[in-house]
TIMARVO-582717 format. One record per residue (C-alpha): residue in three letters; x, y, z. Coordinates in steps of 0.5 Angstrom, whole numbers, padded with zeros to 4 digits, always signed. Each point is the difference from the previous one (the first is absolute). Example, Ala and Ser with C-alpha at 12.3 -4.5 7.8 and 13.67 -1.06 7.14 Angstrom:
<rs>
ALA+0025-0009+0016SER+0002+0007-0002
</rs>
This chain:
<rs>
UNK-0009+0143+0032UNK-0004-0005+0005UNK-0004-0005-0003UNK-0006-0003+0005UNK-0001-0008+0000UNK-0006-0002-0001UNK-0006+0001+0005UNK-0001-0006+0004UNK-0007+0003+0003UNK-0002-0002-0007UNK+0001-0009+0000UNK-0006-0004-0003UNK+0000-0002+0007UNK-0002+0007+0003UNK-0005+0002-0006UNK-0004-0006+0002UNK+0000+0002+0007UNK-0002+0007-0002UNK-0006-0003-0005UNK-0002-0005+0006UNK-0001+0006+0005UNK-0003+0006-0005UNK-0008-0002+0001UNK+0002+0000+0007UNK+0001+0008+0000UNK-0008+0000-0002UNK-0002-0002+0006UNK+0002+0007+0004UNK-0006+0003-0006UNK-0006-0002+0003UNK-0002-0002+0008UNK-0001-0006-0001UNK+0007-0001-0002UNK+0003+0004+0005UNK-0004-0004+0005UNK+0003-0006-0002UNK+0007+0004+0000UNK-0001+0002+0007UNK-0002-0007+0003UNK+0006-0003-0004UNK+0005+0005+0003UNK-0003-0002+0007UNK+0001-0007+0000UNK+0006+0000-0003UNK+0002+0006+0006UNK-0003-0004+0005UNK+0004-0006-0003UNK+0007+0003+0001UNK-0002+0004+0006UNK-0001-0007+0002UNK-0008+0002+0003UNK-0003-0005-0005UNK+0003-0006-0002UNK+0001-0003-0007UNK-0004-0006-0001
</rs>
């Protein structure tokens, strides 16, 4: 019988990254949120494409 160790996906460290970005998840329920999501993937787009540059 095998036995697993435990999973490393449940640090303390990955718990409190995953509770910083759950009120995140919110913004794709109304369209203001979605707008604002839409601006951010935008910017951050153009950043790595380098069509806008960071500031």
């Amino acid at each position: 019988m095998l036995i697993s160790p435990k999973a490393g996906a449940q640090t303390v460290t990955n718990i409190a990254v995953l509770k910083g970005l759950a009120p995140l998840t919110i913004l794709d329920h109304s369209e203001v949120g979605k707008a604002a999501l839409g601006s951010n993937f935008t910017v951050t787009g153009g950043i790595q494409t380098g069509t806008i540059s960071p500031q």
